[in-house]
KOLROPA-275529 format. One record per residue: residue in three letters; residue number from 1; x, y, z of N, C-alpha, C in turn. Coordinates in steps of 0.1 Angstrom, whole numbers. Example, Ala and Ser with C-alpha at 12.3 -4.5 7.8 and 13.67 -1.06 7.14 Angstrom:
# KOLROPA-275529
residuo_num_n.px_n.py_n.pz_ca.px_ca.py_ca.pz_c.px_c.py_c.pz
Ala_1_132_-57_78_123_-45_78_132_-33_78
Ser_2_128_-22_71_137_-11_71_129_0_79
***
This chain:
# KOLROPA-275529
residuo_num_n.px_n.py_n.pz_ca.px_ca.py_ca.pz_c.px_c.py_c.pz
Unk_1_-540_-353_-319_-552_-347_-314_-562_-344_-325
Unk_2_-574_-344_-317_-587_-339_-336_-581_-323_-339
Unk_3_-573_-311_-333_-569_-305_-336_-557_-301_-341
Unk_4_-552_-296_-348_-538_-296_-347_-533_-283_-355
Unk_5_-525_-272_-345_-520_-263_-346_-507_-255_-351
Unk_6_-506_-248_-361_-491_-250_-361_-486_-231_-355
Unk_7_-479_-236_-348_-475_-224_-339_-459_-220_-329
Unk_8_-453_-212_-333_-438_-210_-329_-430_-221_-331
Unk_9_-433_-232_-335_-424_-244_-336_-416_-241_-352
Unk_10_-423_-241_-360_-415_-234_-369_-424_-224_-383
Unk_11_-417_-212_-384_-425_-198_-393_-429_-201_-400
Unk_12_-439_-209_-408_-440_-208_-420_-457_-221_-422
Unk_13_-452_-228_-432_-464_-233_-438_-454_-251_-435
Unk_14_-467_-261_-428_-456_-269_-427_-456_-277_-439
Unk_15_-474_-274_-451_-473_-277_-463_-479_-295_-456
Unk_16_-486_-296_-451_-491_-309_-443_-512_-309_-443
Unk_17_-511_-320_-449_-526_-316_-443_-533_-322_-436
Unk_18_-522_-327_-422_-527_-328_-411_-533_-318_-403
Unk_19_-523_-305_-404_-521_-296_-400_-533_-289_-402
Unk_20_-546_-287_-390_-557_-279_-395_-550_-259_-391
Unk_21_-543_-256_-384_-542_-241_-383_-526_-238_-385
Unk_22_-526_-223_-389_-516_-221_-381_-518_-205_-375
Unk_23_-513_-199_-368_-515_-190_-359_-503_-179_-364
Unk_24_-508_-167_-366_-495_-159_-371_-502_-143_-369
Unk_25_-500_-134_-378_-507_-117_-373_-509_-117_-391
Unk_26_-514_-104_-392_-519_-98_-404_-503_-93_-414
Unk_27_-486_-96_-407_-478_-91_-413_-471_-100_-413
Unk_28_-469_-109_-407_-461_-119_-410_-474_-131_-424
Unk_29_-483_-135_-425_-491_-135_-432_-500_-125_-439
Unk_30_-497_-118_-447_-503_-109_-450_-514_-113_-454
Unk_31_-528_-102_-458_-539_-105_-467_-535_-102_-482
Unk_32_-540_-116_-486_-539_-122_-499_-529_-133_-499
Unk_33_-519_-135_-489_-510_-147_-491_-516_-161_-481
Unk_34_-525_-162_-478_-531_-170_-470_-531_-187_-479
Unk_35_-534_-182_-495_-533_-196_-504_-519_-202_-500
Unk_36_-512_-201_-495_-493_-201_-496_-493_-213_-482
Unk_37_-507_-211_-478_-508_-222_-467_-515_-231_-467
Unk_38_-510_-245_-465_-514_-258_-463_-529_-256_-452
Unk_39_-526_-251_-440_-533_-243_-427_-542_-235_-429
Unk_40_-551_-233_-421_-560_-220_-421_-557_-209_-415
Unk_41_-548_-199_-416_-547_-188_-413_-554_-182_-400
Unk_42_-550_-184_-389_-559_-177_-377_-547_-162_-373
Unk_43_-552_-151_-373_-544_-139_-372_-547_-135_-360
Unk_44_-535_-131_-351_-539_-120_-341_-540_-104_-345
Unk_45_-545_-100_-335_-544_-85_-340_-531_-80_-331
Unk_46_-522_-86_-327_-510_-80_-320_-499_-90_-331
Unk_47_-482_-88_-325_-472_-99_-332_-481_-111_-325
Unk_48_-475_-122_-334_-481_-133_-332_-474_-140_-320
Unk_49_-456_-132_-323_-449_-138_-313_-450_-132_-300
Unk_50_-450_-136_-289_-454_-136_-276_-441_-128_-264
Unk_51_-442_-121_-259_-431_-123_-247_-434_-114_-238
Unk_52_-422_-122_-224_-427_-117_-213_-420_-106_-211
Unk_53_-428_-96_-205_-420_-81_-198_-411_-84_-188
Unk_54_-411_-97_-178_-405_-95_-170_-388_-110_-170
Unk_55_-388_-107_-180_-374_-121_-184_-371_-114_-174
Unk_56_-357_-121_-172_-348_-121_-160_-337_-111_-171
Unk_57_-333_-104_-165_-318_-97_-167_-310_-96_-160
Unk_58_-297_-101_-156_-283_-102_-152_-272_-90_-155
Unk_59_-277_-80_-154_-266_-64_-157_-254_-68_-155
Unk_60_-245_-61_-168_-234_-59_-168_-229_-47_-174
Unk_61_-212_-46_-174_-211_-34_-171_-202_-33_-187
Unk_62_-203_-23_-197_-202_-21_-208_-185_-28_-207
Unk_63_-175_-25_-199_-161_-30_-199_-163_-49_-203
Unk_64_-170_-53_-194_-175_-67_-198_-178_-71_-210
Unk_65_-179_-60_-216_-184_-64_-236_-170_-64_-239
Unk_66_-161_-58_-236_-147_-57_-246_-153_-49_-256
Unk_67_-162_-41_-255_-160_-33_-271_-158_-20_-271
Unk_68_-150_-13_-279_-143_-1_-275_-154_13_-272
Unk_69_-148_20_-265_-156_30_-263_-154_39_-276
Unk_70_-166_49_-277_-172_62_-280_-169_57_-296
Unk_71_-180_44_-301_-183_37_-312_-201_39_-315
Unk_72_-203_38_-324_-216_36_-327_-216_19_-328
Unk_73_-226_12_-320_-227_-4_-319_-239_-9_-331
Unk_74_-234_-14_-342_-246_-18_-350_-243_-35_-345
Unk_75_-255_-41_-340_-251_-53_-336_-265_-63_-348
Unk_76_-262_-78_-347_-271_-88_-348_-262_-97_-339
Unk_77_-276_-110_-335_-269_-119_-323_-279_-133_-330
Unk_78_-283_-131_-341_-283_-142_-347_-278_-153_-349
Unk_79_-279_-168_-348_-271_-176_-352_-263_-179_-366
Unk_80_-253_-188_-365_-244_-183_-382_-256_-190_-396
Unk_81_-262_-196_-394_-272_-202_-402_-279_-189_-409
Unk_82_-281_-178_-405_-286_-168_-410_-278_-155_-418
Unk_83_-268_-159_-413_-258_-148_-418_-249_-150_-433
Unk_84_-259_-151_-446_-258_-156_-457_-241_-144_-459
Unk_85_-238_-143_-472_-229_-138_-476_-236_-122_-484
Unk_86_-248_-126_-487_-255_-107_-490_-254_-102_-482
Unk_87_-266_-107_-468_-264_-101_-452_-254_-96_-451
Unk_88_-239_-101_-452_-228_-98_-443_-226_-89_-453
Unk_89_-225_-88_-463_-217_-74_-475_-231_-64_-474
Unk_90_-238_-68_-470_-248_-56_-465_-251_-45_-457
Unk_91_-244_-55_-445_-238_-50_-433_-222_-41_-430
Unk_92_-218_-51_-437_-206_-44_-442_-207_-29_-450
Unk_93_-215_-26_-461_-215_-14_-467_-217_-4_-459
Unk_94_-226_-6_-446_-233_-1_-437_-225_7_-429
Unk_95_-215_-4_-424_-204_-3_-415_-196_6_-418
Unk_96_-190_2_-431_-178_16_-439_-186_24_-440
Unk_97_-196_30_-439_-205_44_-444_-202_49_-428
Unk_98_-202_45_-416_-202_51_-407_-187_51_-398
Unk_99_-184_58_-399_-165_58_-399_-163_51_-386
Unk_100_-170_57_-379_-171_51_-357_-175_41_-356
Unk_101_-179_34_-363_-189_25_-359_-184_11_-361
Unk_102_-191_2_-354_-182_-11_-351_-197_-23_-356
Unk_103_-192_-32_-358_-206_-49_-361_-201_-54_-352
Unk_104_-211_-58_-341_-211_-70_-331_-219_-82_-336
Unk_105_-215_-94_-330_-219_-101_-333_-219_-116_-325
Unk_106_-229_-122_-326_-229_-131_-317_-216_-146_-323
Unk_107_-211_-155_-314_-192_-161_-317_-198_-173_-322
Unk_108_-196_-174_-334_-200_-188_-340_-190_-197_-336
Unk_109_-179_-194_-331_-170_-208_-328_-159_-198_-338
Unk_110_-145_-206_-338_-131_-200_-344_-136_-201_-359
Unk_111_-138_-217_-361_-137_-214_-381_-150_-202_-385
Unk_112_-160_-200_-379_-170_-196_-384_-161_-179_-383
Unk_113_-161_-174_-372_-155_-165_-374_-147_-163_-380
Unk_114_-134_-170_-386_-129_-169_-396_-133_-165_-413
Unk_115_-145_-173_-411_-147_-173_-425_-162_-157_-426
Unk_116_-163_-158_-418_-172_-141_-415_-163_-129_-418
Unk_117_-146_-129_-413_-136_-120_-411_-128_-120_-429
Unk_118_-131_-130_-436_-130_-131_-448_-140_-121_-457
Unk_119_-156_-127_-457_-162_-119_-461_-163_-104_-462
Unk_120_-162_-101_-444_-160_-87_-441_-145_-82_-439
Unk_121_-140_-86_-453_-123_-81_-451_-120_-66_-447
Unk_122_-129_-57_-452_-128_-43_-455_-129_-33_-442
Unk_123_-139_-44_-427_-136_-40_-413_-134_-48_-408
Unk_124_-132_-57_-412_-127_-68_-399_-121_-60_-389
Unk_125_-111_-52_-389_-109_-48_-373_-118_-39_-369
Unk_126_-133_-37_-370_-141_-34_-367_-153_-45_-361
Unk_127_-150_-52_-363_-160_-70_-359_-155_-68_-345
Unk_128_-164_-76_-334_-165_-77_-325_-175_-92_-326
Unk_129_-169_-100_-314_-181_-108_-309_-182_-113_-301
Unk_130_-197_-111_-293_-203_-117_-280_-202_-131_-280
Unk_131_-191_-133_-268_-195_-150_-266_-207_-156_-262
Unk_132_-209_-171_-264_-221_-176_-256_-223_-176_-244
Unk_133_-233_-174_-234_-236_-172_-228_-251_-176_-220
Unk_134_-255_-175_-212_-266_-177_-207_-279_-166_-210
Unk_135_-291_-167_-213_-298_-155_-219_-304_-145_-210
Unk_136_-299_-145_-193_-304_-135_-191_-290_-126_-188
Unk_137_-277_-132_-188_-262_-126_-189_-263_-118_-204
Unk_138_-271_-125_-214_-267_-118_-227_-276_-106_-228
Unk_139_-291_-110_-224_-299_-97_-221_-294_-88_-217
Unk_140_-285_-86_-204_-280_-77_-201_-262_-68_-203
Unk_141_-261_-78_-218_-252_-72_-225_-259_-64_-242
Unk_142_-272_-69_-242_-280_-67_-256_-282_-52_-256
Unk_143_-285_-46_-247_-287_-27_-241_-276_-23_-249
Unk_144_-265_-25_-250_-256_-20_-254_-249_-14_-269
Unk_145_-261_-24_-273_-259_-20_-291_-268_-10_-293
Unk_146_-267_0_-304_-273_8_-309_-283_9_-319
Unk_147_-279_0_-328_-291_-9_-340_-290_-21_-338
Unk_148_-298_-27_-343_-300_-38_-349_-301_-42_-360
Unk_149_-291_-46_-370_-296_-53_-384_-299_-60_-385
Unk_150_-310_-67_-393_-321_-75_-394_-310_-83_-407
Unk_151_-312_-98_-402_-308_-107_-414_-316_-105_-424
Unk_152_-310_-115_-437_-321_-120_-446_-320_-130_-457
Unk_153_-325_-135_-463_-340_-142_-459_-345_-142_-445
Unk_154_-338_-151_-443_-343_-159_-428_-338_-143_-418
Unk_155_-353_-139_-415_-347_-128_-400_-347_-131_-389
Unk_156_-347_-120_-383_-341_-121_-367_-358_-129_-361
Unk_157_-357_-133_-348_-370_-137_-347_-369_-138_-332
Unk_158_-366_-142_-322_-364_-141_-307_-352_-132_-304
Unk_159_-345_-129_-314_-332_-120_-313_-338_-105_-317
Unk_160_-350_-106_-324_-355_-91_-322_-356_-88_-312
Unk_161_-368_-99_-308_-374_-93_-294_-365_-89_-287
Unk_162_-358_-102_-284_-343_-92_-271_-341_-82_-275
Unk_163_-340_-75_-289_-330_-62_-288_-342_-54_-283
Unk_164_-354_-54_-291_-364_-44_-289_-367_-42_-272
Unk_165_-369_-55_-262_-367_-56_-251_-362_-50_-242
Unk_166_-346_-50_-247_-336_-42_-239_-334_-25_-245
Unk_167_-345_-24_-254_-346_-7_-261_-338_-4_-269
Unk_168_-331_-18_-275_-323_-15_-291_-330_-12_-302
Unk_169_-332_1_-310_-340_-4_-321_-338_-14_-329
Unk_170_-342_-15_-340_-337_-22_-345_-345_-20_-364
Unk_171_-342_-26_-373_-343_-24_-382_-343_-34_-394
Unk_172_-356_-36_-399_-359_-49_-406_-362_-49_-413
Unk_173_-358_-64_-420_-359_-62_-436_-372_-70_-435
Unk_174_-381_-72_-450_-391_-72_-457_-391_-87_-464
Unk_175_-394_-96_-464_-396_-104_-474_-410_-105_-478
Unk_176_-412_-118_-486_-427_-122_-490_-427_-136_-481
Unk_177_-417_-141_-471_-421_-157_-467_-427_-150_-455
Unk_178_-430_-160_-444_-434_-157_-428_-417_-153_-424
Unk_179_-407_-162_-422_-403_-159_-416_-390_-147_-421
Unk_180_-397_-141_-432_-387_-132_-439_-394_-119_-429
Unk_181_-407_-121_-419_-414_-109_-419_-415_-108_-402
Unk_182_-409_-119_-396_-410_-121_-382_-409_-101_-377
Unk_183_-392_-100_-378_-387_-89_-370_-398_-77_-375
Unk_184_-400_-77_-390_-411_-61_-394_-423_-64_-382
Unk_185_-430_-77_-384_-441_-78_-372_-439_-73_-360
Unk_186_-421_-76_-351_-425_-66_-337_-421_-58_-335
Unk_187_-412_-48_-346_-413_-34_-347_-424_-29_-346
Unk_188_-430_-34_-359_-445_-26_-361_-455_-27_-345
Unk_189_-452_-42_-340_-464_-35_-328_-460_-34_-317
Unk_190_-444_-31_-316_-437_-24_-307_-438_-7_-304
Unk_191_-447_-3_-316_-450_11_-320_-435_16_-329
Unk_192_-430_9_-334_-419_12_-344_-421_10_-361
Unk_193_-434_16_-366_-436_11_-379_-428_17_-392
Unk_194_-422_26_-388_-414_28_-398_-394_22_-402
Unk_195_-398_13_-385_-382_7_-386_-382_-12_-395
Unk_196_-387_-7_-411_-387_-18_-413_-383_-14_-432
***
C-alpha cells in the first residue's frame, strides 16, 4: 500500500524503511526515544493496545483451579519464551518472602515444567499450573489470582490485559524497549500508575 503501518503485529521498531508509521502511546515510546525508530512515531493519548469490555467469560468455580485454598495467588500466564531464568529467581525471591503464598502459572508442556521446577527448587511445591485452554475458560479462571508479575525483558502484553480485565492487579516492570513497557502502559491508563 502507499501507506504502511506498523501496529500490534509486533512491539517494537521493525527497523525497515518501508515502514512509514508505527502507532504506540507516550509510554511504551517515550519522548526522546522516538530516534530508536525506523517509523514515525504516531502516539495515542490512551494504551496503544486496545480491548474490548465485553470478551466473553466462561465462570468457573475456584475448585476447578486445583489450587489450594486460603493462599495468596501471585500468578503470570505468559508463554515459556518469556520466562528467562532472572524472571523466575525473581519471582521466586518474592514467593519465599511470603510464607502463604503460591506462583501460578500458565503449563508449558512436561519438560518445560520441569526445567521451571529446577530453577525454582526452593518452592516448587508451591508452583502450580493452569492448563491450556480456551480464552474465555481461562478468563474466567484469571479472577482468581491476586498479583500479577510482570515478566522481563520481554513483558506481559495481552496477558496483562486479561489480568487487569478480570480485576487482577498486577505489577510491572520498566524497561527502555517498547515491549519491555507494554504492561506499565495499561496499568497506567487503567488508573493504576503506581503499579509499575
Amino acid at each position: 500500500g502507499p501507506i504502511i503501518v506498523n501496529y500490534l503485529g509486533y512491539p517494537g521498531t521493525t527497523g525497515h524503511p518501508q515502514y512509514d508509521y508505527i502507532i504506540g502511546d507516550p509510554i511504551v515510546i517515550p519522548p526522546g526515544h522516538e530516534h530508536h525508530y525506523s517509523e514515525t512515531a504516531l502516539k495515542l493519548d490512551c494504551c496503544y493496545q486496545p480491548n474490548s469490555p465485553s470478551r466473553i467469560v466462561t465462570e468457573c468455580s475456584f475448585e476447578d483451579t486445583n489450587l489450594p485454598k486460603d493462599t495468596f495467588i501471585f500468578c503470570n500466564f505468559n508463554t515459556r519464551q518469556k520466562l528467562n531464568r532472572d524472571t523466575l529467581l525473581a519471582w521466586q525471591s518474592i514467593v519465599q518472602r511470603c510464607p502463604d503464598s503460591i506462583l501460578w502459572l500458565l503449563d508449558p508442556g512436561p519438560d518445560m515444567r520441569n526445567e521451571i521446577a529446577k530453577v525454582l527448587d526452593t518452592i516448587k511445591n508451591r508452583l502450580f499450573f493452569a492448563e491450556q485452554t480456551e480464552i474465555s475458560s481461562h478468563l474466567g479462571r484469571v479472577g482468581y489470582g491476586n498479583l500479577f508479575l510482570d515478566s522481563f525483558p520481554y513483558g506481559a502484553h495481552t496477558t496483562a490485559s486479561d489480568a487487569i480485565f478480570r480485576g487482577v492487579p498486577l505489577l510491572a516492570r520498566t524497561g527502555e524497549s517498547f515491549q519491555s513497557r507494554v504492561a506499565h502502559s495499561i496499568v497506567h491508563y487503567a488508573g493504576l500508575p503506581e503499579m509499575h
